[in-house]
N, C-alpha and C positions, 0 to 999 in steps of 0.2 A: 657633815655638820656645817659647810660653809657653800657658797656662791659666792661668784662674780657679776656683780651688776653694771648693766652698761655704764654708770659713769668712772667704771674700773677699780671702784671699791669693792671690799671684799667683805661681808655678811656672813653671819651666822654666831655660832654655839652651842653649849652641850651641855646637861646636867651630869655632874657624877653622879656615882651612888651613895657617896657622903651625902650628897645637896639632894635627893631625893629621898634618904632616910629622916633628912633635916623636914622635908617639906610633911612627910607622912607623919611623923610624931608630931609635926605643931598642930598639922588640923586634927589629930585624934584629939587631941587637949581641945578645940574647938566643937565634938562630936560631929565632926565632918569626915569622908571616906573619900579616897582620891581614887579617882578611877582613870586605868592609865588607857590610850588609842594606840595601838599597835597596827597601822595601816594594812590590809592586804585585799583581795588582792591587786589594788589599784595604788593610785596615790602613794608610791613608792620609788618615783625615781632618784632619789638621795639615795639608798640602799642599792640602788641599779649602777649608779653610777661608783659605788665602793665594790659589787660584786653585781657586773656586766653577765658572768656566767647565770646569774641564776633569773635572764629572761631568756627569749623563745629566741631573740637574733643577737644575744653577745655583743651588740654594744659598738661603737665605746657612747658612754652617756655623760651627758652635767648634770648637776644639778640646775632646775629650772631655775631664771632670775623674775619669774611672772607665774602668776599659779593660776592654776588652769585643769582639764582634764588632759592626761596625757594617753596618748593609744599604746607606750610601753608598759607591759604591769608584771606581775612573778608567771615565769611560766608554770603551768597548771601540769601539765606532763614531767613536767624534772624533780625525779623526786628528792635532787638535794635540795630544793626551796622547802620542802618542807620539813627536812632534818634543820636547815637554818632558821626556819620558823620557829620550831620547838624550843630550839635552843635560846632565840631572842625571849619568848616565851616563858622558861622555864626562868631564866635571870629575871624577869621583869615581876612573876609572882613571886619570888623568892625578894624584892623590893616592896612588894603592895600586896599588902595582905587582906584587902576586902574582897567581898563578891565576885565583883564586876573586873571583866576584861572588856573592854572595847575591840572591837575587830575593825572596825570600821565598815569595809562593806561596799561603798559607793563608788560612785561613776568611773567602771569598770569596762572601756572600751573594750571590744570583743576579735578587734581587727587583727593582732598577734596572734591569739588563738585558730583563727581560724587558716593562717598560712602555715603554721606550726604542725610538724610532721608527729612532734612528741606529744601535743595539746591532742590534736585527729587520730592517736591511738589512745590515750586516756578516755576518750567518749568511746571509743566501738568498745572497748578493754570492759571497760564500766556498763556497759548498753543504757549510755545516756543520751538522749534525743538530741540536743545541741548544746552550744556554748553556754546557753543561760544554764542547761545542768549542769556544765562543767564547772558553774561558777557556785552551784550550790552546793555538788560533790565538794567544792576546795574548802567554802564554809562549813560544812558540817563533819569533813574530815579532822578541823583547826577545834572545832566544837567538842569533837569525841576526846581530843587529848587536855583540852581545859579542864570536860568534865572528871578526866580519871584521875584529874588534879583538885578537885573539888570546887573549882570553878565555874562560873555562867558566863556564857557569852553574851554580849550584846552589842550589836551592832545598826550600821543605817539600814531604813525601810529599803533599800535597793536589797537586801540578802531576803526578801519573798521573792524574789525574781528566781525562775525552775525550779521553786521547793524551799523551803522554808526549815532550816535544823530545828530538829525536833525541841529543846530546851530555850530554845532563843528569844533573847527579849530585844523589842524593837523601839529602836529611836525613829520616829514618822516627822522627817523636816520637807518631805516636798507637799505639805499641804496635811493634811488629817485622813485621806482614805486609807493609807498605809498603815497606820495608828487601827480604824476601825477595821481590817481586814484580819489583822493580826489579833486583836483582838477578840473577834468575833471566831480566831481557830484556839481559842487558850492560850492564846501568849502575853505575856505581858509588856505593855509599852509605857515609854516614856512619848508624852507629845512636847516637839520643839519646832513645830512649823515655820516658815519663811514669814510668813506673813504677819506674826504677833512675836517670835522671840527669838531674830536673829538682832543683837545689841550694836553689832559693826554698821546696823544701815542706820542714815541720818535720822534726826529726832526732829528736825525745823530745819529751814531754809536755808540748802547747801553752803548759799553767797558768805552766811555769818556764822557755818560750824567747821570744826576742823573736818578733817579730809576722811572722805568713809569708802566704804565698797561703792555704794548708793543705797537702792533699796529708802525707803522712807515709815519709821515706823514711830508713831507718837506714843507718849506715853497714856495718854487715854488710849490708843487703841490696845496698847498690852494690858489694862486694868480690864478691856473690854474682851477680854480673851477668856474661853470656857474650854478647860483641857476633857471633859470628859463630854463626848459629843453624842446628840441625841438620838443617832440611831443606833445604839446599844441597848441592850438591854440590862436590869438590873443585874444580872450576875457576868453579861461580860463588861461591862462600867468596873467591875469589880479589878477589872486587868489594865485598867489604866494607871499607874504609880503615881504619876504628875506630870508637871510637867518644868522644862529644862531652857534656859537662857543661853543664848551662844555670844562668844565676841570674839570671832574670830581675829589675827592681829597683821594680817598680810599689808593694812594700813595704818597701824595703831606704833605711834613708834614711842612710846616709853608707858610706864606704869600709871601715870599721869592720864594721860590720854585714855587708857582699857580702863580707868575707876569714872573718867567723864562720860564714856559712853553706856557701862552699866549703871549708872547710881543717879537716876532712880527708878529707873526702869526694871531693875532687880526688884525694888520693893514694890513696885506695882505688882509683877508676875507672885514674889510671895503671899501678897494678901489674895491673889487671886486662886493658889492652892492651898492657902489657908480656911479659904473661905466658903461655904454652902453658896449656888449663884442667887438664892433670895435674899443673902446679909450682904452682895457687893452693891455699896453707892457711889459712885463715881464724885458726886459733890460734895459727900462725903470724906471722901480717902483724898481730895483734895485740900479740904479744911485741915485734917488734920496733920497732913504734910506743912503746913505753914510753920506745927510746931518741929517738925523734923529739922529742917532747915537750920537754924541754929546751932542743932547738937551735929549735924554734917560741919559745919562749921570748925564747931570744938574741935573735931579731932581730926580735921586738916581734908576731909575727903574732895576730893576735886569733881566737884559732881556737876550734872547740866541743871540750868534753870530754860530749859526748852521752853518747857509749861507755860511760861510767862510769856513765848515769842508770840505776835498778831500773824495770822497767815490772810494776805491782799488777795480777795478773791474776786479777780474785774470778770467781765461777762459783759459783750456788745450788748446794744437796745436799739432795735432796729427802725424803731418808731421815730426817735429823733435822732438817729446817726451820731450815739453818745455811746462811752464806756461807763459802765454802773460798776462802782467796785465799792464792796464788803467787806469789813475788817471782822478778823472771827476769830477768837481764843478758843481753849480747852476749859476755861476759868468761867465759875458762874457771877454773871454780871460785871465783868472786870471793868474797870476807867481806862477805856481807850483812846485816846490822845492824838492826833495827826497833824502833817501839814504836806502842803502841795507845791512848796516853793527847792524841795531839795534839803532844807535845813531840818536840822534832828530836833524833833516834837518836845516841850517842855511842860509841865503840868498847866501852863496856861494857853496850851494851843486849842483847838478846834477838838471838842469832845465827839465821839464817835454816835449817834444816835440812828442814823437812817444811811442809803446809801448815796454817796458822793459820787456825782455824774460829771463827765472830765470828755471837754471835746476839743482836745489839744494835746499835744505833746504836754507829759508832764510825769517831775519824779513823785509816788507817793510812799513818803515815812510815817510810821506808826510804832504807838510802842503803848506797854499798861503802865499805869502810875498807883502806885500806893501808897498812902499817907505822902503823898506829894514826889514820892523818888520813883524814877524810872528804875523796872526790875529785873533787864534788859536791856542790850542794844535794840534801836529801834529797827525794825525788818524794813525792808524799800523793794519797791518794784517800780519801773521804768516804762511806763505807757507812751510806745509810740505811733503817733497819729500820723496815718499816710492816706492815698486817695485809692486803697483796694480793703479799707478795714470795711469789712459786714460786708464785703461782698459777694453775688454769689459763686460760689466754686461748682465746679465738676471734675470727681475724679476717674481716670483710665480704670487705675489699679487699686483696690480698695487699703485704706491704712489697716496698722492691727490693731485689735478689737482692746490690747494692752496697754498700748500705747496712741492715746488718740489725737492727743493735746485738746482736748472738748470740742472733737467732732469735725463736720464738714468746716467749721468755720475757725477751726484750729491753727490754720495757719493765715490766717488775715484777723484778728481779732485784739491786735495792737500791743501784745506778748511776746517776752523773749523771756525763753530760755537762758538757765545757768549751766553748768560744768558738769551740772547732774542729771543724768539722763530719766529720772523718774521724776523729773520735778511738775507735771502734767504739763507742760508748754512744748515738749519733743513729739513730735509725730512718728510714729515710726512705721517702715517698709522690709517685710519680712520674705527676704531672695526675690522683692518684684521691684523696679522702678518707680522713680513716681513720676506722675505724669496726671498733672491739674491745668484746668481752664478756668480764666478768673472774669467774669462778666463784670465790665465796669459801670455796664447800665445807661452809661451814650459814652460817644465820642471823648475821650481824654487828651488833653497836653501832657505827653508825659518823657521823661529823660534820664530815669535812674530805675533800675529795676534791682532786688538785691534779696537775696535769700540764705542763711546759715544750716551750715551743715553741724552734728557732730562727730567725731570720732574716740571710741572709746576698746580700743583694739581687742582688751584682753576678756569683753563683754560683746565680740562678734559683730559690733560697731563701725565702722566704714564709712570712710568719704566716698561720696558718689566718683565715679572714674572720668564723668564729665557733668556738665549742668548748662542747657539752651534755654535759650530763650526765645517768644516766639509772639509776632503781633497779627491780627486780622479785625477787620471791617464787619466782617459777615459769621463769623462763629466758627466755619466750616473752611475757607481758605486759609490757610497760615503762612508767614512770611517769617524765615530766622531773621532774630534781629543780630544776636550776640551766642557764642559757645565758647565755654570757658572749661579749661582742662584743671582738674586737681594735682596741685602740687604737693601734699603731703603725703609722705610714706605709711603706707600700710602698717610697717614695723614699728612706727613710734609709739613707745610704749603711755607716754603722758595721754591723758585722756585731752581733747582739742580743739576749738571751736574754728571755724574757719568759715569764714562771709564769701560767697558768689556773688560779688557785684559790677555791675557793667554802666557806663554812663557814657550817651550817645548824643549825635543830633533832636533837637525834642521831632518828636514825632504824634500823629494824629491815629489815635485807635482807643477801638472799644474792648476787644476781647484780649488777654495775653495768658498765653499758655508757657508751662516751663515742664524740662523734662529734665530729671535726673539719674543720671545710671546706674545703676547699682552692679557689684561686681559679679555678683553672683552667687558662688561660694566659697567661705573660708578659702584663703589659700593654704598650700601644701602645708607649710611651715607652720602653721596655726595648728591650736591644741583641737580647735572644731572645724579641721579640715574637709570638706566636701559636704558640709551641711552650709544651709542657706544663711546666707550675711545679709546687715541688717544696714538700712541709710535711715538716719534720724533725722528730721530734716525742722526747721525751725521759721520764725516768721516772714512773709515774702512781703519787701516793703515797694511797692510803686509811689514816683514821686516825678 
């Protein structure tokens, strides 16, 4: 129940069964049903590290101080894991008396299993084809003893993975295929997809919310969320339950915080399974939150007014060598308000109508006013003007299709990224280098070249291992100018930004190329070891 974190504090905690009978009787008086996750066969090493015997190599384990997929899980061949199972099991129904057991299910590294003498006699023992049976044999062995309990299993979309228990109901978070697959064999699912209803990823603009996983999820996009997906058919639409909000707390450090980043993104998801999708109006459910507000007030809930944030959306124009930036709410017709000098927008600044074309280095703030009062902190983005914005690129190695930061001109378009790596200003390079040529379109005086990296370790994030720099005349000769070495640790765990800048003799060129290295793969020590690591890489400023 406890770790050790690097800065040598000690974390954790435990519910008794007092404080768990306490929790079960309040929400029945609410007609709510607690449904409890009993991890297996993954996401289990706190249980590893109390009882080492019951994986496949004995150990010795900690408990992790960073969460992650880990490659240790319950050996599948030892049949005291599953005498310890039943057992945790049997206490934990004899605690919660609804339906549902949670198994969990998910990201169930395979690698133990497969050097395990006892795991490689469980498959030939069983005449199971491979590990993904072995992982389906474990689940619907966990399944046949719930049900003799009168219990149902349910677990993550990863338990379709070599067969699917017969009774099993499915939670689909890596997107909705999972949801319609299970569906479509009579099972019935819960959808909590990534993309509409995980509540840990940001709501607005990293710079001005507290600290999240990442992830970026508005509350219009969860109102715009439809759990019962149209390639079902009427009768299996029928095996969709609804669907489920997550807030995960690996970042969330007090009660305070996990009520800001549900409320109101909870009530968008409820009217959205409350509702047929021809009665959801979005301008509507907005209106009428204006009266929510208030009574969130009365009774102390610390909830976001994201809704209200302006999101600055610049965009070059390549016609006059200007940035054109767009102020855009969630809000219909909202008073948006701005200014270009740095200082925080007041109901008598510059009203938002058209867009504002900016050929300078410049801060811009914005924010909505209502009856005269700002309803929010004003949001700010930093437009900086250097002599490679709009110009043209070429890349070696193509960026990902995820992460692009809006395309070829991603990184010269006068954009800088925050702390968040989805904030659309990251570019990201998936196990390849990057390696761009920047035409400056004649001849330059130039003396500062400068490019940011980010590093976000426990999201396979990596500083480049080196970063050159490189100038020529003619496109196709290059000359190093500058190679600069990374000095941050792989291991640190804080997410990082860190600037490649070099300042020389001024020199006379057209084309300058830069190359970044990328390490590779995950090192050893990492939860995604020998899968391909990622360099996010951010604006490259010539000056």
């Amino acid at each position: 129940a406890w770790r050790n974190e690097p800065d040598g504090k000690v974390y954790g905690g435990y519910y008794s069964q007092d404080d768990i009978k306490e929790i079960v009787a309040y929400a029945k008086k609410l007609h709510i049903t607690v449904v409890p996750e009993i991890e297996l066969p993954g996401h289990c090493m706190a249980s590893l590290a109390a009882y080492p015997e019951l994986s496949c190599t004995g150990g010795p384990f900690e408990v992790p101080s960073i969460w992650g997929v880990k490659k240790d899980v319950y050996c599948a061949g030892n049949e005291e894991v599953f005498e310890f199972l039943q057992n945790v099991l049997t206490e934990v129904m004899e605690l919660f008396p609804g339906k549902y057991i949670h198994i969990g299910g998910d990201e169930v590294p395979k690698d133990r299993w497969k050097d395990c003498s006892k795991c490689q006699r469980r498959i030939r023992n069983e005449k199971l084809a491979d590990e993904h049976e072995l992982q389906s044999y474990f689940i619907k062995r966990i399944e046949k003893f719930l049900n003799e309990h009168d219990r149902q299993l349910i677990g993550w979309d990863e338990i379709l993975e070599g067969g699917l228990a017969p009774g099993a109901t499915v939670m689909s978070w890596r997107g909705m295929d999972g949801g319609i697959e299970a569906a479509q064999m009579n099972h019935d699912v819960v959808m909590t997809p990534t993309s509409h209803c995980y509540f840990d990823y940001y709501q607005a603009e990293p710079s001005s919310e507290p600290q999240a996983i990442g992830g970026y999820t508005t509350l219009e996009k969860v109102y715009g969320f439809e759990p019962i997906p149209s390639e079902l058919n009427e009768r299996e639409a029928e095996h969709i339950l609804g669907a489920q909000g997550n807030v995960w707390t690996e970042y969330i450090s007090s009660p305070e915080h996990a009520e800001y980043m549900a409320v109101p993104r909870m009530i968008a998801l409820a009217e959205v399974c409350w509702s047929p999708p021809d009665k959801k109006n979005w301008n509507s459910f907005i209106r009428r939150m204006e009266n929510q507000w208030p009574r969130l007030d009365a009774i102390g809930v610390n909830y976001s007014a994201a809704v209200y944030r302006v999101e600055i959306k610049p965009s070059y124009n390549d016609t006059n060598n200007s940035v054109q930036v767009r102020l855009k709410s969630e809000l219909e017709d909202p008073d948006i308000r701005y200014t270009l000098d740095g200082t925080d927008p007041t109901s008598e600044s510059n009203k938002f109508d058209k867009p504002i074309e900016i050929k300078s280095t410049t801060t811009v703030k914005a924010g909505i006013f209502k009856d005269g009062e700002l309803k929010r902190l004003p949001s700010e983005k930093n437009i900086r003007f250097h002599k490679a914005v709009g110009k043209e690129v070429t890349y070696t190695y193509p960026f990902s299709e995820k992460y692009t930061a809006g395309g070829d001109f991603g990184l010269v378009d006068g954009l800088t990224g925050a702390i968040y790596h989805n904030d659309g200003c990251w570019q990201g390079f998936y196990g390849s280098d990057l390696e761009m040529m920047i035409d400056m379109e004649s001849t330059q005086v130039i003396s500062t070249i400068s490019i940011s990296f980010l590093q976000k370790m426990p999201t396979w994030i990596f500083m480049p291992e080196e970063v050159t720099f490189y100038s020529s005349d003619d496109g196709d000769n290059f000359e190093e100018i500058a190679t600069i070495r990374n000095n941050i640790s792989p291991e640190k765990k804080e997410a990082v930004i860190k600037e490649f800048k070099k300042t020389f003799p001024e020199i006379n060129t057209r084309y300058i190329k830069v190359r970044a290295s990328n390490m590779g793969t995950c090192p050893d020590w990492h939860s995604g070891a020998g899968n391909p690591a990622w360099i996010f890489a951010d604006e490259i400023v010539i000056n």
